[in-house]
N, C-alpha and C positions, 0 to 999 in steps of 0.2 A: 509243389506238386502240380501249379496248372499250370507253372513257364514250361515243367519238365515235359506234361502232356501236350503243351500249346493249348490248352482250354481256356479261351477270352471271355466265355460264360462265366467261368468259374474265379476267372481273374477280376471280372467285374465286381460278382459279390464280394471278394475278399475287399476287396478296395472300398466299396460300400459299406460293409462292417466296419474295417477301421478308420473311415469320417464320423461312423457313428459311435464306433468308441471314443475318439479324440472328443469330440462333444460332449460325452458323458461324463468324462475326466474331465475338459473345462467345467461343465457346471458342477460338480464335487471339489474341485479348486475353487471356486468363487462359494461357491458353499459354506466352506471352510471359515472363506473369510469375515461371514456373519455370526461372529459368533456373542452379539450383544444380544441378550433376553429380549429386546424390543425392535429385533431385524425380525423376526419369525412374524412381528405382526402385520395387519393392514396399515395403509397408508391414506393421512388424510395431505389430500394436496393443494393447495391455492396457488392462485396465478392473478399478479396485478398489473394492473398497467401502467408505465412510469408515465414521465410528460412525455407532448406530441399528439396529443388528442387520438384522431379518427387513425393515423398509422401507429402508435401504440397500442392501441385497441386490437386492432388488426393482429397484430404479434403476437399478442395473447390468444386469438381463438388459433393462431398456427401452433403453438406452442400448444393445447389442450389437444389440436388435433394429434399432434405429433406425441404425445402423453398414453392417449386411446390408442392409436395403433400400437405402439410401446404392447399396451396393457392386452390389446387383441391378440397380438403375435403368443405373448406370455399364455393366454389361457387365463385370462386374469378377468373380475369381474370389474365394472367401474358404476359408478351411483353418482348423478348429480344430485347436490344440496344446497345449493344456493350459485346467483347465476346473476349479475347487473350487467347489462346489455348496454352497447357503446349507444351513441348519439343517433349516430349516420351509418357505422358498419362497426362489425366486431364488437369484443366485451371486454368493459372496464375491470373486471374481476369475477372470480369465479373461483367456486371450493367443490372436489368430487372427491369422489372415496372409490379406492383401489382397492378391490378386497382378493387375494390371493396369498399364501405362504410365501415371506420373505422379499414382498412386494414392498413395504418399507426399509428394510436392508437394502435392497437394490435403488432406489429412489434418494437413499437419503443425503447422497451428495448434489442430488440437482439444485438442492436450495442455493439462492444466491440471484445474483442479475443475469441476465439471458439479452446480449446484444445483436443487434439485426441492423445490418445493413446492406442495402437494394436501393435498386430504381422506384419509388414508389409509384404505385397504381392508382393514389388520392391527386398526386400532382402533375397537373396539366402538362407543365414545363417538361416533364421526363428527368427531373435534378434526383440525385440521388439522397438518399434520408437514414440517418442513425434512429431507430428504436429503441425503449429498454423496457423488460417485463421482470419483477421480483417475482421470482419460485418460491416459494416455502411448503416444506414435507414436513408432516408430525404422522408419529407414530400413535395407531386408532387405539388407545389404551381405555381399555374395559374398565367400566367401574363398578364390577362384580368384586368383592371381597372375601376370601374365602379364608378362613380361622380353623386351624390344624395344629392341636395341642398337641404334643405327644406326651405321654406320663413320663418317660424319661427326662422330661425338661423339667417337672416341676417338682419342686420342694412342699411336702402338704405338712404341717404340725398341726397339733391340735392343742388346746391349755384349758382351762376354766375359763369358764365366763366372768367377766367382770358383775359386780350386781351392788345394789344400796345396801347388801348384809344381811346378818339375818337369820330368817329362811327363804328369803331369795337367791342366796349364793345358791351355785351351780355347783355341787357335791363332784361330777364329774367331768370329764374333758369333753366335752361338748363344741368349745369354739374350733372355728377352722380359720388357720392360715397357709396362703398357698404363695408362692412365687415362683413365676417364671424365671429359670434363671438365663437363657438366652437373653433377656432384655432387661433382668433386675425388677418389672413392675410384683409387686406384692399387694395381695385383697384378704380380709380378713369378714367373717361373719361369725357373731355369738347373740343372735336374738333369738333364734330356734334351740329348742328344749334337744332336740335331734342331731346329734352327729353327722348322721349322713345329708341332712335336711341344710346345715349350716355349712357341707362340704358343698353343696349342688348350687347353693343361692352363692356362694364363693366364686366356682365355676364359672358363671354366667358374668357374675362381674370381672374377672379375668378375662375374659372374651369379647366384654362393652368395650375393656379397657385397650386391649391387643390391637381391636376395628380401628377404633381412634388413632392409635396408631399410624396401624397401615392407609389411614384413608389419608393424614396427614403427612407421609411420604407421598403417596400419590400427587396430593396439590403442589407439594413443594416438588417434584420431578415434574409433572406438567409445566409450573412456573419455569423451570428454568430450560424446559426445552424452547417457550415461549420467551423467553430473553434471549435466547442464542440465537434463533429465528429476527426477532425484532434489530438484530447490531448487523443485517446486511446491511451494507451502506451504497447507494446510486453508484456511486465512483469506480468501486469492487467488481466491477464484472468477471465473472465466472467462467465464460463462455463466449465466444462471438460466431454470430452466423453470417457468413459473408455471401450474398451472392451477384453483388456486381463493385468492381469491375471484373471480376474474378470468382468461384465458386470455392468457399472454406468454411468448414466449419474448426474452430481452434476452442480448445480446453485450454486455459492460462496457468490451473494449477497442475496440469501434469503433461501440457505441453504436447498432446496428442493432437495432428492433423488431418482430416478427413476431406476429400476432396469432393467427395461424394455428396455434397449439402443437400440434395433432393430426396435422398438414399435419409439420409439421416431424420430431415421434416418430415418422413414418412413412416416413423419409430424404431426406423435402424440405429437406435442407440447402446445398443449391448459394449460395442468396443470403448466408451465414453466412461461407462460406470464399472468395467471391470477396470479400467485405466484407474478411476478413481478408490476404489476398493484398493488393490495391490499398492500403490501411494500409499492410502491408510496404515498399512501394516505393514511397508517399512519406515514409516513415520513412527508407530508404535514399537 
C-alpha cells in the first residue's frame, strides 16, 4: 500500500517494524535454545590472569570491561565481589555477578582461554605480545530449598505399635508408615499413643529426609560444574583477539570471524554466543 501510494513515511515505519520484528524472532530463537533449568539463572563470572604479569593483567580488566558493557547493553545488573588488583596496572583476578534472566544461558560458553594479541602499551620497544585470561561462568545457584510433598506420591499405612507386652501393647493401629514413592525413602513413627500425632512427627521426618536429599544433589551438581570449570587447560584457547598486525576477533570452536575487534571489546558480543549456542544444538 505505501509503494502503491508512494508514501516513504509510511514505507519507513513498515521497514522499522519488521527490523524490529526480525529481532524479536532472533531473541525467541536464541531463547529457545536455553532450555537447561540453570540458563534462566544469574551468572557468577571470574576472570584470571595467565602468565605475562603487568600485560595479562591488563587483558583481564579489557575483558571485564567488555563483560559490563555485554551486561549494560543487555539491561542486565552486575555486582562486584571480590577483586585482586595487578601490581603496576590492571587485575590479576576478579569474580562479579550478572544478575538478569538467562544471563547465564547466554555466558555460559565464554568459559575457556581468551587470547590477546597487540602491540603492547607496557613495552618500550613497541614488540608485539600474546596474552591469555581463563573465563569461568557458573551458574548463581540458590541455596534455598523448597520440599513439595504431594499426597499423590506417598504411600501412608498404619499397624500396631510394637511394645514389651502386656498392657503396653498398642490395641490399635496407631503406628505410621509413610514412603515416598518417587525416591523409595520410607519413615515410620509408633511412640505417640495418637494416630494423627505419629502421622505428623512421620511427616516431618520425611521432609528432614527429602532436604538431605536435595541439598546433597545440589553439592554434587555444584562439584561437578566446578570440575568442568577447573579441565580448561592454557593451551585450549577459546578465542583469540587480534588486533595487530591485523584486527580479528576468531571463535576456534565455531569458526566465526569478526573483523570488528573494537566493536566487539566494547560488548558487541551477541554474534559470538548466539554462534556458540546454535553449535550447542546441533551438537546435541
Amino acid at each position: 500500500m505505501a509503494v502503491e501510494e508512494e508514501d516513504p513515511t509510511a514505507l519507513k515505519e513498515v521497514k522499522q517494524g519488521l527490523e524490529g520484528l526480525q529481532k524479536g524472532i532472533k531473541k525467541l530463537e536464541i531463547d529457545a535454545l536455553l532450555s537447561n533449568p540453570d540458563d534462566r539463572l544469574n551468572a557468577i563470572m571470574e576472570i584470571h590472569a595467565g602468565a605475562g604479569g603487568t600485560e595479562a593483567q591488563d587483558w583481564v580488566e579489557m575483558l571485564l570491561r567488555m563483560y559490563l558493557k555485554w551486561a549494560e547493553k543487555k539491561g542486565f545488573h552486575t555486582k562486584l565481589t571480590d577483586i585482586l588488583s595487578g601490581d603496576e596496572a590492571g587485575i590479576k583476578n576478579i569474580t562479579f555477578l550478572i544478575e538478569g534472566e538467562y544471563s547465564y544461558g547466554y555466558l555460559k560458553g565464554e568459559s575457556g582461554i581468551h587470547r590477546l594479541i597487540r602491540i603492547s602499551p607496557f613495552d618500550v620497544s613497541g614488540r608485539r605480545h600474546t596474552s591469555f585470561a581463563a573465563v569461568s561462568v557458573y551458574p548463581q545457584v540458590s541455596d534455598e530449598i523448597k520440599i513439595d510433598i504431594k499426597d499423590t506420591d506417598l504411600r501412608i499405612e498404619t499397624f500396631r505399635a510394637s511394645g514389651p507386652g502386656g498392657q503396653h501393647v498398642n490395641k490399635t493401629e496407631s503406628a505410621v508408615r509413610i514412603t515416598h514413592l518417587p525416591t523409595g525413602i520410607s519413615v515410620q513413627c509408633q511412640n505417640e499413643k495418637s494416630q494423627y500425632r505419629n502421622k505428623e512427627i512421620a511427616l516431618m521426618l520425611l521432609k528432614s529426609r527429602l532436604y538431605d536429599l536435595e541439598r546433597k544433589k545440589k553439592e554434587a551438581k555444584k562439584k561437578a560444574i566446578y570440575s568442568a570449570q577447573k579441565e580448561i587447560a592454557w593451551g585450549n584457547q577459546i578465542r583469540s583477539y587480534i588486533l595487530q598486525p591485523y584486527k580479528l576477533v576468531k571463535d576456534h570452536r565455531t569458526q566465526i570471524d569478526i573483523k570488528q575487534a573494537e566493536s566487539v571489546l566494547d560488548g558487541d558480543i551477541d554474534q559470538l554466543i548466539e554462534a556458540y549456542l546454535l553449535r550447542q544444538r546441533n551438537i546435541g
